[in-house]
N, C-alpha and C positions, 0 to 999 in steps of 0.2 A: 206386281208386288210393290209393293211402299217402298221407296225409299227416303234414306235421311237424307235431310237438304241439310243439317245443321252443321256438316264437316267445316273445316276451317281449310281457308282459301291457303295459296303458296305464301305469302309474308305470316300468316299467324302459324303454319305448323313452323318455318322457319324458326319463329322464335321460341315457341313452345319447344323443339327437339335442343334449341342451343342451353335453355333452363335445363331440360332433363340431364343436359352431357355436362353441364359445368357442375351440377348438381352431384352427378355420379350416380344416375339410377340408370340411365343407359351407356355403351360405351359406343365408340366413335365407329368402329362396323355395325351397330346394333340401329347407328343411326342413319348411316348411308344403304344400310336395308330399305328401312319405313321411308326416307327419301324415294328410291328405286320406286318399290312395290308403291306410292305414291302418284309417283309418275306414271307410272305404267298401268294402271287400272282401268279397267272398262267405263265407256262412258256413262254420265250419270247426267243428271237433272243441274246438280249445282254446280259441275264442271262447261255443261255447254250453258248456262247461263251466265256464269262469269265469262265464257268465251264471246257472248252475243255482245254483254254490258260494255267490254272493251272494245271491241269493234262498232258500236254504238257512239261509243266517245271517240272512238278515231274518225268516224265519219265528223261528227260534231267539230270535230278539231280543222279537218280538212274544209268545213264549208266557215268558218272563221279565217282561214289562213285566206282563202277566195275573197272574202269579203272585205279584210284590211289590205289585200292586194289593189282592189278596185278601187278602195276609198284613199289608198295613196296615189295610187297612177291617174285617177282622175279629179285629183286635188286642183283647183285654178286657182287658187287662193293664196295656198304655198309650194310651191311648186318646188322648195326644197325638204319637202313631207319626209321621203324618204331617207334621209338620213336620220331622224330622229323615228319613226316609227318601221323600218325595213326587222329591227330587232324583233318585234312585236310577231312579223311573218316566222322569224327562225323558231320561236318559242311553239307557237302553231302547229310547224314542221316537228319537231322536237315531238312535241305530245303526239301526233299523228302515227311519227314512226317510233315509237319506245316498246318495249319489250310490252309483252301481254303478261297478265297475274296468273299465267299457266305456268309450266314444265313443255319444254319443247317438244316431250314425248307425247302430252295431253294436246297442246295444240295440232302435229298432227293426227292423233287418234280423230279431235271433232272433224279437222278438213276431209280427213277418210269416211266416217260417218256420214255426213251430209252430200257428198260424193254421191254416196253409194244411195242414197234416201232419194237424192235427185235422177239417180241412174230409173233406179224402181220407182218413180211414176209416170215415167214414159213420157215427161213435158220437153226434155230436150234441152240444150244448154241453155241458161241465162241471157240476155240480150238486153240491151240500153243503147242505141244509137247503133253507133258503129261496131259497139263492142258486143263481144258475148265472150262467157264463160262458163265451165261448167257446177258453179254455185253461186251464189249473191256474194258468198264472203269471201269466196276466193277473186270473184270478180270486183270488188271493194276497195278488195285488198292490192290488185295491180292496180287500178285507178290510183293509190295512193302513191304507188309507188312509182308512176309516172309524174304526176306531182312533184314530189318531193326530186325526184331525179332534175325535173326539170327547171326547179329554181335554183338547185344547184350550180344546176349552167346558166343561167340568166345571171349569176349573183359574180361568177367567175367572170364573164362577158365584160358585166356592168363593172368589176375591178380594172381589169385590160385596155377599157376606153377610158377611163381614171388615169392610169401609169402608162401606158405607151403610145409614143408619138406619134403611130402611126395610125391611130383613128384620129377618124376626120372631129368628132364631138363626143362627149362624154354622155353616158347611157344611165340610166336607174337599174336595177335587176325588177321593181313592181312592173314599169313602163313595158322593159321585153317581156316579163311574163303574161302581161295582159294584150300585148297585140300579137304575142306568138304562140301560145299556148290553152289561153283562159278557154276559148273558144271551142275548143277540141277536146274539152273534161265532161262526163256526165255532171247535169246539176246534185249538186250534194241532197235537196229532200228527194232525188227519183230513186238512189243508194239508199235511204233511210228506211223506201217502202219498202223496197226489193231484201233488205235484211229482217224486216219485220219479220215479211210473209215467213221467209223462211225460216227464221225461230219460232214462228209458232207451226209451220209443218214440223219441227224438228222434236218441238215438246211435245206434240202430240201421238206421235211417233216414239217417244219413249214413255209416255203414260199408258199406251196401247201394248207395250213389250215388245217392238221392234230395236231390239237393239243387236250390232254384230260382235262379233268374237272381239275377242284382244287383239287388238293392231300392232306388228311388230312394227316399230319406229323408224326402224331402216326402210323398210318398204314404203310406211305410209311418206316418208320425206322425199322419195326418187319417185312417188307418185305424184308431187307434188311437181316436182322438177318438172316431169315431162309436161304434166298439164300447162305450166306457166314458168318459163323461165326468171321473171323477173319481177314474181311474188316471193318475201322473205317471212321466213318462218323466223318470227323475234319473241318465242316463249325463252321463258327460264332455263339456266342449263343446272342441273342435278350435283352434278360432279363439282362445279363453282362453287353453288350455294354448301355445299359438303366442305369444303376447302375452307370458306369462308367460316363456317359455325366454327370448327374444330379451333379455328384461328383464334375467334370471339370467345370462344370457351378456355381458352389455355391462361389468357391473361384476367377470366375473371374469378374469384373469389365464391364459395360459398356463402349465400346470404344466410345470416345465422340472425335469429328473433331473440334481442338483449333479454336473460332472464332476470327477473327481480332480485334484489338482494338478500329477501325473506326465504327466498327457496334456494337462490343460489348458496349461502350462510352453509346451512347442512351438508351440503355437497363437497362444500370445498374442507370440511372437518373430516370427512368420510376420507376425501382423497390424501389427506397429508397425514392420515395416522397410517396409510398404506406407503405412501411415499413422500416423507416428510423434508427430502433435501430436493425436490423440486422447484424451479424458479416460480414464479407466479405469473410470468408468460405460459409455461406449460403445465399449471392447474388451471389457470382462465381458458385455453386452449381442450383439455382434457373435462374443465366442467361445463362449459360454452357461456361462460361469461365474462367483462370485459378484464382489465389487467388491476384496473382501481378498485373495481368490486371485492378482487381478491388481498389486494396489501389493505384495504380498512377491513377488512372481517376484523373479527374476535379470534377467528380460529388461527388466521396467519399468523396474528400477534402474539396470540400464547404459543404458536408452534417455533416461532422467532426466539421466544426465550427458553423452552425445552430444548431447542439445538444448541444452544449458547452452555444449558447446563448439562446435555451430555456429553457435549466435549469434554469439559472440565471432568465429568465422573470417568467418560469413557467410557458408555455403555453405547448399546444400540437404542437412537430414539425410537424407536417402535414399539420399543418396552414400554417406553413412560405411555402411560394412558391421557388421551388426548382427547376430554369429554370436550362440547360446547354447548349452550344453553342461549338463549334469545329475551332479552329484558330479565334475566335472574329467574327466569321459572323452571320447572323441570318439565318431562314430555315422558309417558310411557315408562314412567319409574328410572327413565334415564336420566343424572345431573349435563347439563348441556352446554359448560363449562369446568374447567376445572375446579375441585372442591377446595375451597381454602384451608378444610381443615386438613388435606392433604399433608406430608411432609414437608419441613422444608429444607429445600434443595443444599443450603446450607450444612444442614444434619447429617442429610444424608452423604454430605462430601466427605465430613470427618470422620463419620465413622465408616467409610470406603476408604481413608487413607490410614485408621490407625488400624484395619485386619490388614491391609498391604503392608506399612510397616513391619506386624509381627509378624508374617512372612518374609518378609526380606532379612528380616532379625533369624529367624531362625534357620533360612539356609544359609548366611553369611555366618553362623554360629559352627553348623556341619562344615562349610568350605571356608574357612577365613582368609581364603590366597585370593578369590573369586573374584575379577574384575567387576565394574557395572555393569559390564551389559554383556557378563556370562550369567549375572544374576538375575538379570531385564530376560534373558532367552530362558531361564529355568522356571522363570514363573512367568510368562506371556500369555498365559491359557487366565492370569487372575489382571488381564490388563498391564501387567510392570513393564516401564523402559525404564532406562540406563536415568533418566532425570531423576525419576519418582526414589533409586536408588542413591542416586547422591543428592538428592532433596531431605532424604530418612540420613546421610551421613552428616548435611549441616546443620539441620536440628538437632540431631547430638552433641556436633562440636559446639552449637551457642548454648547447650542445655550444661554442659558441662564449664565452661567458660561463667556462664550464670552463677554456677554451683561455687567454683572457685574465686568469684567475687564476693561471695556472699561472706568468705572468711578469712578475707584481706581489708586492709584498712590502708589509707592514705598519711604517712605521717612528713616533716619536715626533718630533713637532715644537711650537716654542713655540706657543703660543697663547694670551693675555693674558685672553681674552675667558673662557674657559673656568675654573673653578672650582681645579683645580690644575695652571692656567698650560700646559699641553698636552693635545692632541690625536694623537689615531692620525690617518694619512694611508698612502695606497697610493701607490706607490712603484714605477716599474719596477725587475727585480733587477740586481742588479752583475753583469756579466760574470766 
């Protein structure tokens, strides 16, 4: 049966599932699921191929680490090589032994696989020299890790005859690893055939339908064990990479696509005749566009002065109707700003305070003992406080004050007391 190669290896689903989680289309068990179930799947075509490519480049890695070994320890030239190029060996080592683009569940599923594929054709374990093993990769794979063990020690050595006085001369770690070790490694192109072969017994063998059940990962790792102690299984760990997304995903953001100002315009007029004491952080928020979009509209700006004017009325602004319009044209028989022939706010004040007046007039007329603001609580249902009631009593008193200038005159009279013998006095007028 066909299968798809086009899955996406361990770093691309990594970041694909951390998009989905910060996103909010999956949540953080939904995503250590498809993790799991990821890891744990039966072997495929583009699993054991990314498993060959990496052990293809560790091979590649290891026979460069060999090779800048040689070309320092048998440098005649400079014979202090290795302090400026030893680094060159670590980096070698480094790439040799680094984690695989697996799940440590997948890498031992392949080791089990191919085991088992080398069990069933009766050729008998691997063999290069001294060594044998019971697969190419598994046998690759301690080759390397006798390497790498062993320039560890070479490197420790060559510090020790550096610092303590009681080596007789000072050592390289290239030099001990080329007169004590190089010698006793398979050549890195005999590992490169020996991987070949068996990737392509391996592919061929799963084009053909040989492939075994689901490997439980506990088992396939203690099969490892016994086979080689001192092969490491350095795939991916699941639960890490889970830890890690969740991490990555908390502190990032929804990426939101800036919408136009043409389209954002309506949106934002729709949302503030619903909810017009909204900041414009939380209409840019609620309409998905940025916070400037929202204070130049048109629509903020008229909604800015309807708040201003139903304070003063003391209505509910949801009342006032809150059209907007885009260059002065209309859309669907709807005006798209407010109409100018509309009322003005003005008008509408005064004649809201002179029907509250004659109410206040008229139950101050029924109760004339009535404080403010028993007359503020008798009529609260028409908007009245305690102000609006003695706002209606100082208009009266300057209306009448008015009244009673109107028929008083200013005349001069003596007055002794005064500086130059007179005084102004108010005066009813002459008929």
């Amino acid at each position: 049966m066909p299968v798809n190669e086009s899955r996406p290896n361990a770093d691309e689903l990594l970041r694909q599932l951390e998009d989905d989680l910060s996103e909010g289309r999956i949540s953080a068990e939904q995503m250590r699921e498809r993790l799991k179930a990821d890891a744990e799947r039966p072997i495929d075509p583009h699993m054991l191929r990314s498993f060959c490519d990496a052990y293809e480049q560790r091979v590649t890695a290891f026979s460069a680490m060999l090779q800048t070994i040689v070309d320092i320890a048998t440098d005649q030239r400079d014979p202090d090589a290795w302090r400026r190029r030893e680094t060159e060996v670590d980096e070698h080592v480094q790439r040799m032994m680094g984690e695989l683009p697996l799940w440590k569940e997948q890498v031992c599923t392949v080791f089990e696989f191919l085991t088992e594929l080398r069990a069933s054709s009766g050729h008998g374990p691997v063999r290069l020299g001294d060594l044998s093993h019971s697969t190419a990769h598994l046998l690759a794979a301690h080759v390397m890790d006798v390497a790498a063990q062993a320039w560890r020690g070479c490197k420790e050595i060559a510090y020790r005859s550096r610092t303590d006085p009681r080596y007789l001369y000072a050592a390289g770690a290239s030099g001990l690893f080329f007169n004590a070790h190089i010698q006793g490694l398979p050549k890195p192109n005999d590992l490169m055939g020996l991987l070949h072969l068996e990737r392509a017994a391996a592919m061929k063998a799963l084009r053909d339908g040989t492939r075994p059940q689901r490997v439980d990962a506990t088992h396939a790792t203690n099969s490892i064990s016994v086979q080689a102690q001192t092969v490491t299984v350095t795939g991916q760990s699941v639960s890490v990479a889970a830890d890690q997304i969740e991490m990555n995903a908390s502190v990032r953001k929804p990426a939101k696509e800036r919408m136009k100002r043409e389209v954002a315009e309506p949106l934002i007029a729709q949302h503030l005749m619903q909810r017009p004491h909204d900041t414009a952080a939380q209409v840019a928020e609620k309409v998905g566009c940025s916070v400037g979009v929202v204070a130049e509209s048109e629509a903020w700006k008229r909604n800015q002065t309807r708040l201003d004017g139903a304070r003063k009325l003391g209505v509910d602004p949801k009342a006032v109707d809150l059209g907007y319009r885009q260059g002065g044209e209309w859309k669907d028989g709807t005006e798209l700003i407010p109409d100018e022939r509309s009322a003005d706010p003005a008008d509408m004040a005064a004649e809201r305070e002179e029907e509250l007046f004659r109410r206040i007039g008229e139950y101050e007329k029924d109760h004339p003992d009535a404080t403010p603001e028993q007359v503020a609580r008798a009529l609260r249902d028409f908007g009245c406080t305690a102000g609006d009631v003695e706002r209606r009593q100082a208009v009266l008193n300057r209306l009448i004050a008015q009244q009673s200038d109107d028929h008083q005159e200013d005349v001069d009279v003596e007055d002794p007391d005064t500086k130059s013998g007179k005084r102004r006095k108010w005066v009813p007028k002459r008929p």
